[in-house]
N, C-alpha and C positions, 0 to 999 in steps of 0.2 A: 303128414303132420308138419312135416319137415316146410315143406312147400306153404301152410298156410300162416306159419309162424316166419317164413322170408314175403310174404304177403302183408301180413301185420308191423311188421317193422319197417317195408317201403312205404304202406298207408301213414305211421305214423312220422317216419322222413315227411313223406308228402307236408302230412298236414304241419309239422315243425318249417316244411318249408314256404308254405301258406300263410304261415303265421308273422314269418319275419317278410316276407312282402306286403301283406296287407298291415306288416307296422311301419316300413318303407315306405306305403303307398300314404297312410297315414299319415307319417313325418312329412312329406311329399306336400300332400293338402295343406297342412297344417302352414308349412314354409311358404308354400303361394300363396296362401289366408294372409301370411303374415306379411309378404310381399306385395300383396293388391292393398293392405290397410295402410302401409307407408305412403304407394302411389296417390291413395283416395287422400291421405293425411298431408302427403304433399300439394299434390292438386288444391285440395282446400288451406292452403298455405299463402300457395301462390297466390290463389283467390283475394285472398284477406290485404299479402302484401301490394296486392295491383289496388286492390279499395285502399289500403293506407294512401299510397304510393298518390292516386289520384286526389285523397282527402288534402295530402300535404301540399301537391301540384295547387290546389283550389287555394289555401291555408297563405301560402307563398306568394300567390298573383293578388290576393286580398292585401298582404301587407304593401307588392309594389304599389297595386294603384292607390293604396290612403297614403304613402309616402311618397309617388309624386302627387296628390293631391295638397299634400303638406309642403311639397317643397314648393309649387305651382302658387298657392296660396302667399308664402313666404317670400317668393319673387315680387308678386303683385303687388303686395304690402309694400313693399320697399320702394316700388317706383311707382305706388301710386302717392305715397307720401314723398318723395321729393321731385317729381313730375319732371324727372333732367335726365335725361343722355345723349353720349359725346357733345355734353357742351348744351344742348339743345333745351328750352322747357317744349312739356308737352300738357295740352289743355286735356287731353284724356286719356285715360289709361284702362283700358277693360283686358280682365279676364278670360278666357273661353271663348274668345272669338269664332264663330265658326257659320258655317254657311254649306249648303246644297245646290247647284244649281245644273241645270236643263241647260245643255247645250244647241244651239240650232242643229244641229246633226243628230239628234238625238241623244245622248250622250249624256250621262250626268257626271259631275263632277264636284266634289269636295272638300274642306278645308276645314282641321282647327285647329287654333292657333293657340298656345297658350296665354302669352300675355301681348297684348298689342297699344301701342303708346302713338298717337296722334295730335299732329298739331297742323298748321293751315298749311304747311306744305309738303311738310314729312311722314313718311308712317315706320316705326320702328318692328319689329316681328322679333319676339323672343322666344325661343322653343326650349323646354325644360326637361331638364331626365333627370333621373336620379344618376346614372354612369353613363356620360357622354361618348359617343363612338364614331368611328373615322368616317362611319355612313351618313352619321346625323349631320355632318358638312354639308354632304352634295346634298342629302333631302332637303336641306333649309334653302340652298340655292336654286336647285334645279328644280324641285318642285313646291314646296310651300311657298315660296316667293312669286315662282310663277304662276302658280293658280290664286297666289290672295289677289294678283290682278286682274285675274277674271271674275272671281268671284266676285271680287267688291271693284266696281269698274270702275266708278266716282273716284277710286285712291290711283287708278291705271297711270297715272302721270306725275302722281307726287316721287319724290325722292324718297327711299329705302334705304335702312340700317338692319341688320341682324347681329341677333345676341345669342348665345350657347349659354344657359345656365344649367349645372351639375355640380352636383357633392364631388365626385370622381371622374377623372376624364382618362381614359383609354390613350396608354403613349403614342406620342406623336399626336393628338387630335386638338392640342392647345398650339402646337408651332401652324398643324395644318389650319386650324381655323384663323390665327393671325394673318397667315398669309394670303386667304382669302378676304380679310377684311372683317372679320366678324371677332364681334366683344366675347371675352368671355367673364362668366359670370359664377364666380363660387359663393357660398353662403357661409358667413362667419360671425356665428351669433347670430343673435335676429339683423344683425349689418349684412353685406354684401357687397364683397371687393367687387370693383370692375375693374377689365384690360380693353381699352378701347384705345388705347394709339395708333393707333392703326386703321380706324375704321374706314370702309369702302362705302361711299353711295352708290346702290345698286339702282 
């Protein structure tokens, strides 16, 4: 008797000790349940903030291009109504200048120009940002200058002026563009100071 009664008290040990494992094993589940729903809730977190993230990236490049579309506008306006720089009139004055062109080597190559000012011997090229940078020097010289003479090869021999117009210019990019020869051009009011003492025919 003795023997079925230490039988019955190690079955029910047992099952007492079955019991707090499988609430262990339980709490266990329960915790990784709760762990996978963070992960899944973080994951779709992330999700969400990469779509903000890219909605905002989209949101942001919308407002630069209408506001150099605005400032582009606002330059053009200005020199197509007083048709002068450094000193010069000019008979035309267009906007968006631009052009594609097939090189004999195959090769395409092209240009556009924001605001470009013309008269029978000169061609001026103004390039516009909203924040002017120490890079937008050399493009203007190195490359948009040199390709608007390929591109438009009837201009290939006239005399060249370059203009920088920006709301803001990145330090050092107003001494650097003086010293290259190029006007700089801020907006003030619907006016437009010009720094042209300086300027370089290219």
């Amino acid at each position: 008797m003795l023997s079925v009664d230490n039988e019955l008290i190690n079955l029910r040990k047992e099952t007492e000790l079955l019991k707090k494992e499988n609430e262990s094993t339980k709490q266990r589940i329960q915790d990784l349940e709760m762990l996978l729903k963070k992960t899944i809730d973080l994951e779709e977190q992330t999700k969400i903030n990469r779509i903000g993230l890219s909605e905002l990236r989209k949101q942001v490049n919308g407002i630069n291009e209408t506001s150099g579309r605005i400032a582009e506008e606002q330059v053009f306006e200005a020199f197509n109504k007083s048709k002068t720089f450094g000193g010069l009139h000019f008979n035309d004055v267009d906007p968006n200048f631009g052009r594609i062109k097939r090189l004999e080597d195959g090769t395409r190559i092209q240009g556009q120009y924001d605001v470009v000012l013309i008269n029978d011997n000169t061609v001026v090229i103004i390039e516009v940002k909203i924040r002017a940078r120490k890079d937008d020097i050399s493009d203007l010289i190195d490359k948009k200058l040199k390709n608007f003479k390929i591109l438009f090869s009837d201009y290939a021999d006239y005399r060249f002026m370059l203009g920088l117009a920006a709301d803001t210019f990145d330090k050092s990019v107003i001494d650097l563009a003086i010293k290259n020869g190029i006007a700089i051009i801020k907006p003030d009011g619907k006016n437009l100071q010009i720094f042209d003492e300086n300027l370089k025919i290219f």
